[in-house]
N, C-alpha and C positions, 0 to 999 in steps of 0.2 A: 838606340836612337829614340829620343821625343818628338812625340806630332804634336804641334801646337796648335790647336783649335780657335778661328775666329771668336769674338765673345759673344756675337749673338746669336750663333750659333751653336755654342757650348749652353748658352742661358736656354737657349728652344730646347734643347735634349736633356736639361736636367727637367725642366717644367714637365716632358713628356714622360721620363720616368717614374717624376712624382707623381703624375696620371695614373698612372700604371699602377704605382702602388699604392693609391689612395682606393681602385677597385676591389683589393684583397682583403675582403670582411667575412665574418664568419658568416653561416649560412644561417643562423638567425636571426639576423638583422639582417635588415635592408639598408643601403647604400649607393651613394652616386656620387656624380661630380656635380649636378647642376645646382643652382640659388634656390633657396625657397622664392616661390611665383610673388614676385612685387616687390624685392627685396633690393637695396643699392649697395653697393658696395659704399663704406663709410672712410675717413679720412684713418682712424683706429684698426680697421682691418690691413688698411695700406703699409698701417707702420709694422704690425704681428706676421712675423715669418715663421711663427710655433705653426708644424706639423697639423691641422685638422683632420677630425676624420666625420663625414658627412653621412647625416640619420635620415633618413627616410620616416615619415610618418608613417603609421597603419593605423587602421579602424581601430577608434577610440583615444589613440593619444592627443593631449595636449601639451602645449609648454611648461604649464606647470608640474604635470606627469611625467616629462624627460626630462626635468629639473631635481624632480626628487629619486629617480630611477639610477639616473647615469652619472649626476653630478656631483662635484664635493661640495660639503656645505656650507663654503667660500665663497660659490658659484650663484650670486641670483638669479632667479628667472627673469628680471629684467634686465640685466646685465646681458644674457645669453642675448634677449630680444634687440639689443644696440650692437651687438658684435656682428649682428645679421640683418642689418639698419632695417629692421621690423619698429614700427610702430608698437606700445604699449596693448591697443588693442587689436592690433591686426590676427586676422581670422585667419587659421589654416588647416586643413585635411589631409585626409589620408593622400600619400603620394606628393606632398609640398618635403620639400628638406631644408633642414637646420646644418649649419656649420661650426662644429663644436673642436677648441681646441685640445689636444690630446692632453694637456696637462689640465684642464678642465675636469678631467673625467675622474668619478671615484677608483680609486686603490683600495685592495684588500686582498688577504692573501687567498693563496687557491691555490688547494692539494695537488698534486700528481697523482695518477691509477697504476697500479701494475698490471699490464694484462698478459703476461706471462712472466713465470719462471720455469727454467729447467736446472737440475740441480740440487747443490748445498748455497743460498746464496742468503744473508742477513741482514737485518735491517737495525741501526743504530737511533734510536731516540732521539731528538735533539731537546725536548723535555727534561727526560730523567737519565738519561745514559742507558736504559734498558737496550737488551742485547736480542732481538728476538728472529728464527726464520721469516723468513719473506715470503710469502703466499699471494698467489694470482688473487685480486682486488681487493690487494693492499694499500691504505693508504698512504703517502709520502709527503711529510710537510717541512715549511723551512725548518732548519737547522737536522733536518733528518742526514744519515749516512748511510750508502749502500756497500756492503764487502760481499763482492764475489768471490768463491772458491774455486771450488772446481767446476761451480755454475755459472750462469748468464740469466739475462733479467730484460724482460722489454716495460718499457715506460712509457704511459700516454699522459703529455700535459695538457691545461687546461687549453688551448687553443688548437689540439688535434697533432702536436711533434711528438714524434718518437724519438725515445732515446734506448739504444741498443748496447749494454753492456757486455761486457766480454767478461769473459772469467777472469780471475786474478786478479782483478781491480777494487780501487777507493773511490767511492765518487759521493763529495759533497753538495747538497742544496743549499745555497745558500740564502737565493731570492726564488720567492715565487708568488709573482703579484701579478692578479687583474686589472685592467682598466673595467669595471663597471663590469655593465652588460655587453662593452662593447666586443669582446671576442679578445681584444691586444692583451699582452703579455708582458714583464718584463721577468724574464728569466736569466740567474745568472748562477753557473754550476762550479764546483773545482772538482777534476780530477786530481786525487791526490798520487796514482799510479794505474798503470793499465791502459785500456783501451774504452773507447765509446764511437758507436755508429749511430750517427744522428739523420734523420729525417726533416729538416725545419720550416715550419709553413713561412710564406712569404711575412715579412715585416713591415710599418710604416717606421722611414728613416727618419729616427728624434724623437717617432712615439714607445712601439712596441719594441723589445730588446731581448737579442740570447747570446749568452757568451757566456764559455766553459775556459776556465782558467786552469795552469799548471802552475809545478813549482817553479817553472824557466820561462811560461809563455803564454799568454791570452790568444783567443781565438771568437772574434765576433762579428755575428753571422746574419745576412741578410734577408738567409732564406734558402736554404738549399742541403745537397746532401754529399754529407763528408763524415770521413772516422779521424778519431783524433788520440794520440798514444803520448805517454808519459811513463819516463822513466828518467833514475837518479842520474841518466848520463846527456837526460834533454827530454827534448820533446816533439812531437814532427803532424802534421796534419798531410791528409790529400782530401781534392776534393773533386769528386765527380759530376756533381750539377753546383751551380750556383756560383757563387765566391764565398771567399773569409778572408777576412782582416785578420791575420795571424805576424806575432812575434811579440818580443817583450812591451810589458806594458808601456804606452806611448812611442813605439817606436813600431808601429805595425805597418806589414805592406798587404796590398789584395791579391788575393789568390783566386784565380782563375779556375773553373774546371779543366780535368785534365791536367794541374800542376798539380804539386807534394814541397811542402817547404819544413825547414826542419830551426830548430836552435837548439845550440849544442852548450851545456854550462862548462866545456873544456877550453872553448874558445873566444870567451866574455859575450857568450849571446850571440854570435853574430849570426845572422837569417841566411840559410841556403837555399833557394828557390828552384826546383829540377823539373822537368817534364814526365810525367807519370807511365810505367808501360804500357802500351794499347792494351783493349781489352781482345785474350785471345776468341777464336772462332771456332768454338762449339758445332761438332757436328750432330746433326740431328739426332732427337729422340721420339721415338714415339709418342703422340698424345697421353696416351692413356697406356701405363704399365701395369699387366694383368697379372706380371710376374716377377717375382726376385730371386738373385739380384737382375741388375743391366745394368750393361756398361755405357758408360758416358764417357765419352774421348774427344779430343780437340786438336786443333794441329801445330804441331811445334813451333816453338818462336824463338826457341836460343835461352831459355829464360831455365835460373836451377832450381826453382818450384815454381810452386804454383799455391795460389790458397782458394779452397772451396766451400763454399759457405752452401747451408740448405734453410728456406725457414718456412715454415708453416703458413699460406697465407691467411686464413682466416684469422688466426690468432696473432702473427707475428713472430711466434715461440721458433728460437735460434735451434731449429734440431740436431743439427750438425756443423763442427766448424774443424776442419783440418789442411793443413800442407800436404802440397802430394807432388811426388817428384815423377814424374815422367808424364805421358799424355793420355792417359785412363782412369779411370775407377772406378769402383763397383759399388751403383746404386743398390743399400738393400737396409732391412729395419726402420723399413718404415707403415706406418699406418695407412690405411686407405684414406685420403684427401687430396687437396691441390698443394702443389710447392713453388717457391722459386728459385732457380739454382743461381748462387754469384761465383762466379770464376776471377780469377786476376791470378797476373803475372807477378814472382816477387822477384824483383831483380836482385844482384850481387848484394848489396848493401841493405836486402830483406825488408825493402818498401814493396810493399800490394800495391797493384797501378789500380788502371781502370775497370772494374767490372765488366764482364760477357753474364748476359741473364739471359736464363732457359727458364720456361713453365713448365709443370710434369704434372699430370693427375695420375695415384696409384687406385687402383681398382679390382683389389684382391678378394676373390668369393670361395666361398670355406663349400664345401661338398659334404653330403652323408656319407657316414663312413659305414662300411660293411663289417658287423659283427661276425667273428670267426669263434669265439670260444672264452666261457661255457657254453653250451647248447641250451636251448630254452628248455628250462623246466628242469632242468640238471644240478642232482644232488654232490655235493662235497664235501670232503669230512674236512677241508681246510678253511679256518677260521680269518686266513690271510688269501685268498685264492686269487691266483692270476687271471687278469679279463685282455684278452686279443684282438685285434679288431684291423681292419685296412683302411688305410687313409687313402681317399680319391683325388684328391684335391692340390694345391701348389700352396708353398708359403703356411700352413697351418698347423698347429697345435691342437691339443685334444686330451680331454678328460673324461673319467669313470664317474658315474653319478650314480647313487644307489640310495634307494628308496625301501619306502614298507608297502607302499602303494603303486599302482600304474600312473597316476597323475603327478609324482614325482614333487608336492606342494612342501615338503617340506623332507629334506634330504636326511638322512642318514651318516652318508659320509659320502667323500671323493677321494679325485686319486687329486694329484698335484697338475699340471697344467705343461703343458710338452710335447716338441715335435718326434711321437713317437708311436709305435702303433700295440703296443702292451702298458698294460702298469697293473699296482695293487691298489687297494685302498690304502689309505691314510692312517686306518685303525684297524684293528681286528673286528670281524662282523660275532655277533653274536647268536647263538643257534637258531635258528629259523627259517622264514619265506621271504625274500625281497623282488623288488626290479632292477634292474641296471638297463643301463646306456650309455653310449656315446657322444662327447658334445663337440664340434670341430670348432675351430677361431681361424680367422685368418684377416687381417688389417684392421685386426683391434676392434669391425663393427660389423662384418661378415658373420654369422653364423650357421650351423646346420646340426641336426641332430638325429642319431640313428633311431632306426624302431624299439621297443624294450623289451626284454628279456625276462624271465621271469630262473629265479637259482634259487636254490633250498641248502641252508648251510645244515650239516648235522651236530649234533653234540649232545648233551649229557644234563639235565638238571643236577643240582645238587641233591647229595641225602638229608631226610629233613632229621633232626634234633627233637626230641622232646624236649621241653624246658620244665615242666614240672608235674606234680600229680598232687590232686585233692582227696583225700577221703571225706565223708561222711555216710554213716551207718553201712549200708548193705551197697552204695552206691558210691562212684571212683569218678572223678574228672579229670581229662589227659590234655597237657597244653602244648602245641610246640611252636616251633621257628617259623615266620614267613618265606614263602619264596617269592620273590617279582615277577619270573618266568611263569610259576605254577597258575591252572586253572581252578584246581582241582587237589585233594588228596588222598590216599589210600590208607584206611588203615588197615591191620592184622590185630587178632590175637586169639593167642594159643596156650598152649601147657605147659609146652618147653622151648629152652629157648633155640633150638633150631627150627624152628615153626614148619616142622613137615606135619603137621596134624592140626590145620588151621580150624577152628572153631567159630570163629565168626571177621565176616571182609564185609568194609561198607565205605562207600566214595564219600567222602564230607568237603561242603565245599567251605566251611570256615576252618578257624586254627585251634579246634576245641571237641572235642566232644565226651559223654557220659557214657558209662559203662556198668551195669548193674550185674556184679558180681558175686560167686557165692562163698560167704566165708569160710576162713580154714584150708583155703585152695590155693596156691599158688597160677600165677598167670603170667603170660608177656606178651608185651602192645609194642607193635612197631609202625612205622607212617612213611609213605614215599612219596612224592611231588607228581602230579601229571597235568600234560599240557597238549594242548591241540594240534601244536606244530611238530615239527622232525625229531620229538628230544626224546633220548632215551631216559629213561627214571632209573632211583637206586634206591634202596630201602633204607632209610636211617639205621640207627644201633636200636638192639631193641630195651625195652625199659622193668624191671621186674614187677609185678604189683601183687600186695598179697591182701587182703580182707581178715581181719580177727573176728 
């Protein structure tokens, strides 16, 4: 049944609507509904039923200033002053406003922000064809293309909508134009498959514009917030706030919140129009989750899932989105922040109704963990040695940090990162003295750290090598190998070559030294590595040397 509306009473509520939406300007400008002060209305504004949208002066502007700022260069400043039956010279200040039509206003294009991905999600050129990831503030221009994978992708346009992509999706940019500086948009998208949940700031109706088109069906939007799906077998919108003018092109009807309307290409288009499931009712959660997981449950509605969406709110980023059959689920993997939980019911024929939204803030703190073993100061002959430790804490992970120092400035090695309360290092330690410790994590910004430790690895320098030997006259020069470890080296030499009758030992701290021998004698020089820390030394081979 149709209500038929008086017409002067139909004409009152449209004029108040366009009130209404002629308030909806961005927050950088100013805007009203009144006349500039002294202004009449002229016979030419009477016949112009174009959409205006009204400037507000501020300190400093003039006419000719919002002529070159806002308008196209179509537009003259005295034309602007007869639309608003201003005299040529009439004076105006801060707080007077002008009435400017929206097709007045300059057009140009104006990118999109990505302020989140999660994912594998890409971003297509509309330039070159270039294939490239999609990275958190990226930019998005006409003729660009978004492919989500197995990711998801939020979108901020130039007049403050979000657009929330779902995984497995195609979404083309088609249009993306400013009015000026006025804040208006006219945005127009194609989903080529998948899903998008859109946020859309309110619109002037004729001026500003958003509509996401399929391959079966348009959807254009006045300002509100709905998701919209495409696939080879149709296409279907709900919408929770607002309306949309949804179904094939020129044949669209309005969609109410609380409705879901679909077109099917099996049965030449035609619009099915249903009532969306209620949003179920979410029983309480605690403000502030100190722990994970926790259960969040609702109470049955007869419905054979359910889909629950989670999203970050500072950023927006889709943290989680899954189907859940029965009436529980376990909150857990997530980071310390704020969220918001959306719930809906999906009925038989696997439409999401109406969202139930819950807030959560997690609040996870990471604990010092108590070192059990090695003991400080505690020698090992293993170059891989197990570090133990107790974790105090909920939700946390925890790594080995090993040092050459107590101030820990610049690492050695680690273990890997894990809720676990043992590990190794990463690499084998090399003979010596170091520090360790403990690092705990818990909600990704939590952190704590144990006291340090102090462990002595033992081992073995290597045997040094001689590399060559010098004569001249009565005097012999002996060269050998470096060590990196070594401080220091030892030499020998003796008679024979088991050097039980050593004749002369002297510590040289270079890789060289002279040996004044007496000719006709046979001798042998050998050299060992030494070092300050735990390492055991070995004697090279030793080297013959004779004098004629």
């Amino acid at each position: 049944m149709t209500l038929q509306m008086p017409d002067a009473l139909s004409k009152h509520l449209k004029t108040l609507a366009f009130l209404a939406l002629a308030f909806m300007v961005p927050a950088t400008t100013v805007a009203e509904l009144s006349i500039a002060r002294g202004s009449a209305v002229s016979g030419s504004q009477q016949r112009d039923n174009a959409p205006e949208w009204v400037y507000t002066l501020r300190q400093g502007d003039t006419v000719a200033s919002i002529t070159q700022t806002l308008l196209s260069q179509q537009t003259t400043q005295q034309r602007l002053l007869e639309h608003n039956g201003l005299a040529s010279n009439a004076k105006l200040g801060a707080g007077d406003t002008l009435r400017i039509p929206v097709n007045w206003l300059k057009r140009q294009p104006e990118p999109a922000r990505v302020i989140a991905v999660t994912g594998n999600v890409q971003q297509i050129s509309g330039m070159d064809g270039r294939k490239l990831p999609l990275s958190e503030d990226s930019i998005v221009r006409v003729g660009d293309e978004i492919l989500s994978g197995a990711g998801s992708a939020t979108i901020e346009l130039a007049d403050g909508s979000e657009l929330r992509i779902s995984p497995n999706s195609r979404l083309m940019f088609n249009r993306l134009t400013q009015f000026g500086k006025s804040g208006m948009v006219d945005t127009r998208l194609r989903l080529q498959r998948g899903e998008v949940h859109t946020r859309v700031r309110p619109v002037i109706e004729g001026g500003a514009r958003f509509e996401i088109e399929t391959p079966s069906a348009v959807a254009a939007v006045r300002g509100t917030v709905f998701a919209i799906q495409a696939t080879t077998n149709g296409s279907s919108v709900q919408v929770t706030e607002g309306v949309v003018d949804f179904g094939q092109p020129g044949n669209t009807r309005r969609i109410p919140a609380g409705y879901g309307a679909s077109v099917s290409t099996a049965n030449g288009g035609a619009l099915n129009i249903r009532q969306l499931p209620p949003a179920p009712t979410m029983n309480p959660l605690p403000s502030v989750l100190t722990q994970l997981p926790a259960e969040l449950s609702w109470q049955a509605g007869g419905y054979p899932a359910y889909r629950l969406d989670i999203f970050d709110q500072a950023s927006g980023t889709w943290v989680q989105s899954r189907d859940v059959a029965g009436t529980r689920f376990d909150i857990a993997q997530l980071d310390n922040g704020r969220y918001e939980i959306q719930l809906a019911a999906i009925d038989q024929r696997g439409i999401a109704g109406m969202p139930g939204t819950a807030e959560l803030e997690v609040d996870l703190q990471a604990k010092k963990p108590d070192l059990t073993a090695p003991a400080d100061g505690e020698s090992v002959n293993d170059d891989m040695p197990e570090f133990r430790w107790q974790l105090n804490g909920a939700n946390e992970v925890a790594r080995v940090e090993i040092a050459e120092d107590d101030s820990f400035r610049q690492l050695v090695t680690t273990s890997e990162w894990a809720p676990e309360s043992q590990a190794l290092p990463s690499r084998p330690l090399s003979p010596g003295q170091y520090y360790w410790r403990v690092v705990t994590e818990a909600g990704g910004s939590s952190v704590a750290t144990s006291e340090p430790r102090k462990i002595v690895v033992n081992g073995t320098l290597p045997p040094v090598r001689i590399i060559s030997v010098n004569y001249l006259d009565s005097q012999v020069r002996v060269f050998w190998e470096n060590i990196d470890t070594a401080t220091d080296y030892r030499l020998q030499l003796a008679e024979e070559p088991a050097f039980r009758n050593i004749i002369k030992e002297a510590d040289i701290a270079d890789t060289t030294a002279a040996l004044r021998l007496i000719p006709g004698r046979r001798y042998f020089v050998r050299v060992k590595a030494l070092s300050d820390g735990p390492l055991a030394s070995r004697w090279g081979p030793g080297r013959e040397l004779y004098l004629d």
